[in-house]
DSSP file (Angstrom, degrees, kcal/mol; ACC not computed):
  #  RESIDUE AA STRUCTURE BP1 BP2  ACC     N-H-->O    O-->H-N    N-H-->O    O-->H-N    TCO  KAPPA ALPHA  PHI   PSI    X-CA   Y-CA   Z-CA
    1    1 A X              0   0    0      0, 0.0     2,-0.1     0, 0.0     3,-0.0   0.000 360.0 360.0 360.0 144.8  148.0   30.8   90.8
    2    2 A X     >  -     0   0    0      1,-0.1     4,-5.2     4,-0.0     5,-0.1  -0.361 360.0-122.3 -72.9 141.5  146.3   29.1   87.8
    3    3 A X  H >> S+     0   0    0      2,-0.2     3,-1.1     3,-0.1     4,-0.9   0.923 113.2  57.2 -63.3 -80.4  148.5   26.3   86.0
    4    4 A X  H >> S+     0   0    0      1,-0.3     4,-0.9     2,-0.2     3,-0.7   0.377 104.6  49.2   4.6 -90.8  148.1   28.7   82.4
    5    5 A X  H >> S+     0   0    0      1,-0.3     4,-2.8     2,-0.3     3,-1.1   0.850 115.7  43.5 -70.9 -63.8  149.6   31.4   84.3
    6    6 A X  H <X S+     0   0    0     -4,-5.2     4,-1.1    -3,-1.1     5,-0.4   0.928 114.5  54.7 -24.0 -59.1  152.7   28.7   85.5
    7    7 A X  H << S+     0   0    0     -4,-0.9    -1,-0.3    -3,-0.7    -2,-0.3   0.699 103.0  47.1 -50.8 -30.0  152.8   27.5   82.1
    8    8 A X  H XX S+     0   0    0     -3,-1.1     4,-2.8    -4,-0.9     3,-0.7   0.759 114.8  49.2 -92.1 -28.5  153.3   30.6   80.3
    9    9 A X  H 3X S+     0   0    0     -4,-2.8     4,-0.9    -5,-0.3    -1,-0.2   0.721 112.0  48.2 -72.2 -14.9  156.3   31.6   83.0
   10   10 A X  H 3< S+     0   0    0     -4,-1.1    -1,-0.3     2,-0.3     4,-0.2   0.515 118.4  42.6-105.0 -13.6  158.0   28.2   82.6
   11   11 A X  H X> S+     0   0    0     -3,-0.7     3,-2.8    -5,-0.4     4,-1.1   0.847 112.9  50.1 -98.2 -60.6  157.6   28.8   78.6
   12   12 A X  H >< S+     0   0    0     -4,-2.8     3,-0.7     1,-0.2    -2,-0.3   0.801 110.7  55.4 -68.4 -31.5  158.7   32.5   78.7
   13   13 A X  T 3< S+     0   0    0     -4,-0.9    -1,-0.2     1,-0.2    -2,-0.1   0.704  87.4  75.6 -18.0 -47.7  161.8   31.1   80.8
   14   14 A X  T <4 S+     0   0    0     -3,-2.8     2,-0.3    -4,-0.2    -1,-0.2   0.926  90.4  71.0 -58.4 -32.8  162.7   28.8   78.2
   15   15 A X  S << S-     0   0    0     -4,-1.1     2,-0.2    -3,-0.7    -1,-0.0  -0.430  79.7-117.2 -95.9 153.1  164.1   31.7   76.2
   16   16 A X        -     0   0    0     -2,-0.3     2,-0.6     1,-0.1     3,-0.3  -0.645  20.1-164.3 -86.5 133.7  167.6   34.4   76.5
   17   17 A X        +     0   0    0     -2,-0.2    -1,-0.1     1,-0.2    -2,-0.0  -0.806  54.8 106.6-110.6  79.6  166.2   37.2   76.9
   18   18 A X  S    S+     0   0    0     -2,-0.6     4,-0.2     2,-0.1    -1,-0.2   0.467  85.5  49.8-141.6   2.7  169.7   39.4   75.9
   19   19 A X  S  > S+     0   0    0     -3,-0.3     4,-1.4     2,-0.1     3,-0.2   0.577 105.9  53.7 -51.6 -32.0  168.4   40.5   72.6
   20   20 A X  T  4 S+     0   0    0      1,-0.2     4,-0.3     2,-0.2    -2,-0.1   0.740 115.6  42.0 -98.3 -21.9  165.1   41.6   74.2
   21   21 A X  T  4 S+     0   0    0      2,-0.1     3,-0.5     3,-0.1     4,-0.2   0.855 115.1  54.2 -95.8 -18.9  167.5   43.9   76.8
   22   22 A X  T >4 S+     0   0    0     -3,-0.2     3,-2.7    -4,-0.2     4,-0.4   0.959 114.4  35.5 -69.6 -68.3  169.8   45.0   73.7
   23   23 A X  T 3< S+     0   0    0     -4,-1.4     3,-0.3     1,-0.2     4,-0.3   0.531  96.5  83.8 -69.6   8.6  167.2   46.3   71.5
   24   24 A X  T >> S+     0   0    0     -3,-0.5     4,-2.0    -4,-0.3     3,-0.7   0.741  84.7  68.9 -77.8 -28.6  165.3   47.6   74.8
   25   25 A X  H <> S+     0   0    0     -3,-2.7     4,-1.7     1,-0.3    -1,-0.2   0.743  88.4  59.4 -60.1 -38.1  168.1   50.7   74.0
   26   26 A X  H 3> S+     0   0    0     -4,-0.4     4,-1.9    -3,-0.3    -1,-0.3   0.875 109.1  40.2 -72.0 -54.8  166.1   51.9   70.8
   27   27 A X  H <> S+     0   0    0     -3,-0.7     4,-3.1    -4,-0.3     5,-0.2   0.991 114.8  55.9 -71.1 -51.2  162.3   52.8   72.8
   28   28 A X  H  X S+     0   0    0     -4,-2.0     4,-0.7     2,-0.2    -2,-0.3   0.774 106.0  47.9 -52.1 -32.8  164.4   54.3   75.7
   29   29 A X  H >X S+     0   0    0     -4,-1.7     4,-2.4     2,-0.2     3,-1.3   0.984 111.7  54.8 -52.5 -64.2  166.5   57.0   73.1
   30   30 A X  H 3X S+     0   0    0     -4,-1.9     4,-2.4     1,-0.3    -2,-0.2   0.789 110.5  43.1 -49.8 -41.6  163.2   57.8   71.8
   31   31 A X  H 3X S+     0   0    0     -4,-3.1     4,-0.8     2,-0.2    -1,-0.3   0.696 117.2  41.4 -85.2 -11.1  162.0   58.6   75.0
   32   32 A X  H <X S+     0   0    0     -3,-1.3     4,-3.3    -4,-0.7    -2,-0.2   0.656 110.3  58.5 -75.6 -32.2  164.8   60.5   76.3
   33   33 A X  H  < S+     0   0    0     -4,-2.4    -2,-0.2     1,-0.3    -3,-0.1   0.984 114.5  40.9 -55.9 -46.5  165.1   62.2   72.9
   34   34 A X  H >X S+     0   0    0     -4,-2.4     3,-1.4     1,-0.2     4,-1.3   0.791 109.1  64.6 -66.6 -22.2  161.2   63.5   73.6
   35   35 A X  H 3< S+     0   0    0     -4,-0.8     3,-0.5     1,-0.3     6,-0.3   0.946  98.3  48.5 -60.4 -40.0  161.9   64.2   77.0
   36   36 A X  T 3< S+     0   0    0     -4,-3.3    -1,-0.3     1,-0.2    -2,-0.2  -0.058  96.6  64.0 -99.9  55.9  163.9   66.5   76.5
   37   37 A X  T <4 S+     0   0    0     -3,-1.4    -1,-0.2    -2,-0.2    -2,-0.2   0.524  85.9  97.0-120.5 -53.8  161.8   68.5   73.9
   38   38 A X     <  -     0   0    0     -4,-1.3     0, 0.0    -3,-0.5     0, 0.0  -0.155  57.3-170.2 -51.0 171.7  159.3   69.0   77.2
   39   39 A X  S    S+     0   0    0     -3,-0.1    -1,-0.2     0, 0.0    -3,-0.0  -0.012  74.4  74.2-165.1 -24.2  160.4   72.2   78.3
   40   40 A X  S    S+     0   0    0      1,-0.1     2,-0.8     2,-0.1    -2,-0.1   0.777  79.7  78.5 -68.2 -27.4  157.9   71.2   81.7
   41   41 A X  S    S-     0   0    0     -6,-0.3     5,-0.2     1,-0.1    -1,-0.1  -0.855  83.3-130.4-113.3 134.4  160.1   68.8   83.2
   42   42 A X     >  -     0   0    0     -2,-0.8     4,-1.2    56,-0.2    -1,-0.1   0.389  25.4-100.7 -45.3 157.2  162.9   70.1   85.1
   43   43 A X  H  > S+     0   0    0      1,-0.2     4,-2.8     2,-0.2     5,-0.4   0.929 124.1  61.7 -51.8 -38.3  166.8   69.1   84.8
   44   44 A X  H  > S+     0   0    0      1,-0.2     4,-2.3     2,-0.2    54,-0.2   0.850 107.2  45.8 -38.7 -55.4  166.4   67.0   87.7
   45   45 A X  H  > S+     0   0    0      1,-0.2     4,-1.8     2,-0.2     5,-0.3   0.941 116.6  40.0 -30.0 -84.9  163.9   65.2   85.6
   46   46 A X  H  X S+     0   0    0     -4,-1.2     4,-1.6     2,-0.2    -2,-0.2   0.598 109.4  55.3 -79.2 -47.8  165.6   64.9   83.0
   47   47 A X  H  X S+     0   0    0     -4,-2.8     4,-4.3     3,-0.2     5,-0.3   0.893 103.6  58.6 -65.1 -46.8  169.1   64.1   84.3
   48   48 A X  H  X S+     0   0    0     -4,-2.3     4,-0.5    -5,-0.4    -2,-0.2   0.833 105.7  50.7 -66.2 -37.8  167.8   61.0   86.4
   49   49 A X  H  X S+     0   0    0     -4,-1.8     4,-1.7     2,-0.1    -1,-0.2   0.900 111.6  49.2 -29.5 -58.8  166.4   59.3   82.9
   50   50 A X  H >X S+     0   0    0     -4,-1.6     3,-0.9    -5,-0.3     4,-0.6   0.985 104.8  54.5 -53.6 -51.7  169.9   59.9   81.5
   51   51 A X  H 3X S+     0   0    0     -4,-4.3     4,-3.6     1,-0.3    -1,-0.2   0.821  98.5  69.5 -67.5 -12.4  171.8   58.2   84.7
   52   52 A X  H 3X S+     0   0    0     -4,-0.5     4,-1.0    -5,-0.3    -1,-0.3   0.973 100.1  41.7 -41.4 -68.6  169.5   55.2   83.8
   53   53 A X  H XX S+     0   0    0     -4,-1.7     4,-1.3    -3,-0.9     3,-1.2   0.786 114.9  56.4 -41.4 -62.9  171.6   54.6   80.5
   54   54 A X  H >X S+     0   0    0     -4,-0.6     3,-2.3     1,-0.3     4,-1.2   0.877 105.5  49.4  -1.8-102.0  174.6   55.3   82.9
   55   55 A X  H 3X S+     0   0    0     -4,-3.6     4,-1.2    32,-0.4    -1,-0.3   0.665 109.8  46.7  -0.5 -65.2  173.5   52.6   85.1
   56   56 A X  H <X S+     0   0    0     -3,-1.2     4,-2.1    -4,-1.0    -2,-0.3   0.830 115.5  54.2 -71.4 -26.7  173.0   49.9   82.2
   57   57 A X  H <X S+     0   0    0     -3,-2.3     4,-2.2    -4,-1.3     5,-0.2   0.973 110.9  38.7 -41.9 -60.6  176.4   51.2   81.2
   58   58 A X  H  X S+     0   0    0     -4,-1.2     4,-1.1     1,-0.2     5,-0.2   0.628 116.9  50.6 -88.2 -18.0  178.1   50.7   84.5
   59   59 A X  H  X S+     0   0    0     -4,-1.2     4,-4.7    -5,-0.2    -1,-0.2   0.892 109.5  53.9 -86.1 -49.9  176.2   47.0   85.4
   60   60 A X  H  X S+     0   0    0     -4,-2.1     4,-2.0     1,-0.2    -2,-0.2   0.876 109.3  48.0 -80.3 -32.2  177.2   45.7   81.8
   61   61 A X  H  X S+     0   0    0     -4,-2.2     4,-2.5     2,-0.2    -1,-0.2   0.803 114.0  44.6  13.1 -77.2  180.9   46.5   82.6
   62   62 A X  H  X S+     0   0    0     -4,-1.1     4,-2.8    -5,-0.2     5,-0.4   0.840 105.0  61.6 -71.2 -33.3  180.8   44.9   85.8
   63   63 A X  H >X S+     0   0    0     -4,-4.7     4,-2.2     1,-0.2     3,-0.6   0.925 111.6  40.0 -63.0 -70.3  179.1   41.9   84.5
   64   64 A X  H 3X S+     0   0    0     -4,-2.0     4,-1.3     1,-0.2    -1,-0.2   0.802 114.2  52.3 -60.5 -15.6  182.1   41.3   82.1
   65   65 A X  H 3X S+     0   0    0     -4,-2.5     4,-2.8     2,-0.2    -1,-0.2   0.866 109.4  53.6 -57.1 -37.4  184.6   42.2   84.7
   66   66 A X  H <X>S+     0   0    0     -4,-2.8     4,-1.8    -3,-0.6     5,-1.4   0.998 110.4  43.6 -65.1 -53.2  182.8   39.7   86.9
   67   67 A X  H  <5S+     0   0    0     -4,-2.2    -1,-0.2    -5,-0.4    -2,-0.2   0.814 112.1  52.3 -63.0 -26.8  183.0   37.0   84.7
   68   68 A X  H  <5S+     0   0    0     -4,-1.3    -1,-0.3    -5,-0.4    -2,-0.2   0.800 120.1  27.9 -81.4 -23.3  186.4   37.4   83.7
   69   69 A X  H  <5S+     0   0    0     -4,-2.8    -2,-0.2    -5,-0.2    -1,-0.2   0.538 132.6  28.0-108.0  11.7  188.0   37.6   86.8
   70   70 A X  T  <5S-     0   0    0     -4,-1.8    -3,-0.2     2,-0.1     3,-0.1   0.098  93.6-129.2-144.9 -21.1  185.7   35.4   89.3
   71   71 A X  S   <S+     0   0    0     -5,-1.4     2,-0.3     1,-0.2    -4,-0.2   0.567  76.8 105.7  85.7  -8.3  184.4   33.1   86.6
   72   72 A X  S    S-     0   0    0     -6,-0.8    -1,-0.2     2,-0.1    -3,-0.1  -0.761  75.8-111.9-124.4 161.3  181.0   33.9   87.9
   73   73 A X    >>  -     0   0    0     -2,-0.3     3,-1.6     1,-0.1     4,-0.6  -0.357  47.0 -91.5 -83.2-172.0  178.0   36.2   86.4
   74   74 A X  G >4 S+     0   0    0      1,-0.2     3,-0.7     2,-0.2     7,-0.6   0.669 116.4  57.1 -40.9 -47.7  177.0   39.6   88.5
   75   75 A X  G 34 S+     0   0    0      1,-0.3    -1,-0.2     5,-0.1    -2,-0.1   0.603  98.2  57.7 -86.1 -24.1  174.5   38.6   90.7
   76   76 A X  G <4 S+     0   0    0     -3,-1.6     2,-0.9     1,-0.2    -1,-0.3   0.701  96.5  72.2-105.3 -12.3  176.6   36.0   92.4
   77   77 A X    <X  -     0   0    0     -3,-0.7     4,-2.7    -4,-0.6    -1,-0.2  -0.854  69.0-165.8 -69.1  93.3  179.5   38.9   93.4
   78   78 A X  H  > S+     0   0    0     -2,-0.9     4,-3.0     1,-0.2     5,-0.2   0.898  75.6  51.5 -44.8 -58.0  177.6   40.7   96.1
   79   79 A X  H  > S+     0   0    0      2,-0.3     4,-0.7     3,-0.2    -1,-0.2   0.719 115.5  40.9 -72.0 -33.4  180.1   44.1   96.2
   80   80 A X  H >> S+     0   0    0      2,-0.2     4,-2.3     3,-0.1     3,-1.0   0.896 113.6  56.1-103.3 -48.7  180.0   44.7   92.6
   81   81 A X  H 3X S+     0   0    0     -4,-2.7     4,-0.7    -7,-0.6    -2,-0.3   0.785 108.6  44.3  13.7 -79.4  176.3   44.0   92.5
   82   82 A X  H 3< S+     0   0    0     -4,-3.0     4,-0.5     1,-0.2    -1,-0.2   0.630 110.6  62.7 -84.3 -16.7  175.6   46.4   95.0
   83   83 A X  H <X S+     0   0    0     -3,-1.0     4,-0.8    -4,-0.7    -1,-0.2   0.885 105.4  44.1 -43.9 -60.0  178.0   48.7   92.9
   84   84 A X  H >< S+     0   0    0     -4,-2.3     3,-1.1     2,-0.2    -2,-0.2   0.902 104.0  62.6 -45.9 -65.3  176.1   48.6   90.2
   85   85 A X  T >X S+     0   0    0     -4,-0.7     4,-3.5     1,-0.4     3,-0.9   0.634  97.2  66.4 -91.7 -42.7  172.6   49.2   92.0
   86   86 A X  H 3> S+     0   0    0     -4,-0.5     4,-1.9     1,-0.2    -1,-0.4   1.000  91.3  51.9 -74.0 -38.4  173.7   52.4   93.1
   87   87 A X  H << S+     0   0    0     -3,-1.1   -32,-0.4    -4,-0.8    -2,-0.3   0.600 116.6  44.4 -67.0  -3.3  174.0   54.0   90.2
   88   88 A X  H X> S+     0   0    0     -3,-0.9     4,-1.2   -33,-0.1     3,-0.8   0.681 117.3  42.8 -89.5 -57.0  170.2   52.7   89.7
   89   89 A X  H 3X S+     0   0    0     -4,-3.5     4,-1.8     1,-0.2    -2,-0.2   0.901 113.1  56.8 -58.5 -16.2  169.2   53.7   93.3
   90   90 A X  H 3X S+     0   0    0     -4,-1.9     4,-0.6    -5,-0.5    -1,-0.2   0.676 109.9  47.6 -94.8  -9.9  171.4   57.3   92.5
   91   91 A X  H <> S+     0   0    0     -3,-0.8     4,-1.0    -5,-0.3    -1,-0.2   0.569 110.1  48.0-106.9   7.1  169.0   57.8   89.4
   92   92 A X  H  X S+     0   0    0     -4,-1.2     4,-0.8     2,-0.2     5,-0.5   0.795 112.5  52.1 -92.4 -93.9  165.5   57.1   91.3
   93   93 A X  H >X S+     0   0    0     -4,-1.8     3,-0.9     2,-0.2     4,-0.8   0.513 110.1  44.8 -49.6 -41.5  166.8   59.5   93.9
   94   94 A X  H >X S+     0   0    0     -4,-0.6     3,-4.0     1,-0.3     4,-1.5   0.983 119.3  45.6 -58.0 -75.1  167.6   62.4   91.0
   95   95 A X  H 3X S+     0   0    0     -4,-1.0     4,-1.2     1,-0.3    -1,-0.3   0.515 110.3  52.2 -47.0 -16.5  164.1   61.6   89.4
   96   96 A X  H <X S+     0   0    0     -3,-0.9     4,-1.7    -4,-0.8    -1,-0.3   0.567 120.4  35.7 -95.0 -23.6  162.3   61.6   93.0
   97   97 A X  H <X S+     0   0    0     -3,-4.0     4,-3.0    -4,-0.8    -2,-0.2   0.967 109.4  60.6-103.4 -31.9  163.9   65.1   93.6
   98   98 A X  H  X S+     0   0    0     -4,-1.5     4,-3.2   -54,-0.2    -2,-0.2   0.921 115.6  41.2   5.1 -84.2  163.5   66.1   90.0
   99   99 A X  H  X S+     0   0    0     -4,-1.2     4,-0.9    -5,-0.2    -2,-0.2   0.662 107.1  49.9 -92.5  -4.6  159.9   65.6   91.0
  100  100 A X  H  X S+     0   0    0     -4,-1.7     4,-2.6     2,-0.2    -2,-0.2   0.854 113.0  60.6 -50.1 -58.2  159.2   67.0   94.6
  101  101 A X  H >< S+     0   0    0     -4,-3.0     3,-0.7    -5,-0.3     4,-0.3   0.930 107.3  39.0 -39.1 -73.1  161.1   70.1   92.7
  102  102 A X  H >< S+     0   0    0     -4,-3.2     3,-1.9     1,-0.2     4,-0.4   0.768 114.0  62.4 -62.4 -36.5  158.4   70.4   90.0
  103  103 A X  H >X S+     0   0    0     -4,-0.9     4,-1.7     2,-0.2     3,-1.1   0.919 105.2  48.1   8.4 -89.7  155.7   69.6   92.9
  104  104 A X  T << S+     0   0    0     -4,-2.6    -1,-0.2    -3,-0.7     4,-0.2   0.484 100.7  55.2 -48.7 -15.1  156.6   72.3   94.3
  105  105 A X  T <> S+     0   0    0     -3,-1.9     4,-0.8    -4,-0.3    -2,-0.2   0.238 110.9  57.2-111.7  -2.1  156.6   74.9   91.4
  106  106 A X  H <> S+     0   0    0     -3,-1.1     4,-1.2    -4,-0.4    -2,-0.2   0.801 102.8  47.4 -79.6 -26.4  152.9   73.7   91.1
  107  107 A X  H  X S+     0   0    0     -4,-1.7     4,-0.6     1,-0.2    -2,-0.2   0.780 109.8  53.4 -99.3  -8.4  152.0   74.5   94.2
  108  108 A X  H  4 S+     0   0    0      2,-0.2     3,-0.4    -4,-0.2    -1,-0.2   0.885 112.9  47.8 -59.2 -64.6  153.7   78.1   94.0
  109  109 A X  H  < S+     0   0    0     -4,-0.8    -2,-0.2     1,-0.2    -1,-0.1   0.748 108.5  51.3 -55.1 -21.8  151.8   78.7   90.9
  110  110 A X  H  <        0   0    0     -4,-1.2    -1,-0.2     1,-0.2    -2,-0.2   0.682 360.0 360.0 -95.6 -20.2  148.7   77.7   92.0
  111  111 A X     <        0   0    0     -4,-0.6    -1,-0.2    -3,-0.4    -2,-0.1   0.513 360.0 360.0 -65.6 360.0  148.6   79.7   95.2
């Protein structure tokens, strides 16, 4: 890697990025609101966006549980960690079947 490319990583570091994840909330409503105006993409679809929110719900939860009772942030509790991370892996798996579904209703029409 080019020193630039360092520099900029070691610069973009410098700063908390928990305003940039706060206000992240605002494009992601907008795009849920329009998703579900498409009338093409399935519940499945649709559901597995939504458990995203879920997800940031259920991490920032455990992140203050963690710190209040272990003193220490999420990452460094393995078991609530991986608690969290399922409800992220359990809304990739809705959207992956979500989309094999719709896949499938192409390839039915097109035959």
């Amino acid at each position: 890697m080019n020193d630039f490319f360092l520099n900029f990583i070691e610069y973009l570091a410098q700063f908390d990025n928990t305003a940039l994840f706060a206000v992240s909330i605002f494009p992601y409503s907008i795009f849920l609101f329009y998703l579900y105006k498409i009338k093409f993409f399935n519940k499945f679809i649709k559901t597995g966006y939504s458990l995203t929110v879920f997800f940031v719900l259920i991490t920032i939860l455990l992140s203050l549980y963690s710190l209040n009772n272990y003193g220490k942030p999420l990452v460094e509790i393995d078991f609530l960690h991986g608690f969290a991370e399922f409800f992220l892996t359990l809304s990739d798996f809705v959207i992956l079947v979500g989309f094999i579904n719709l896949l499938k209703q192409l390839e039915v029409k097109n035959s």
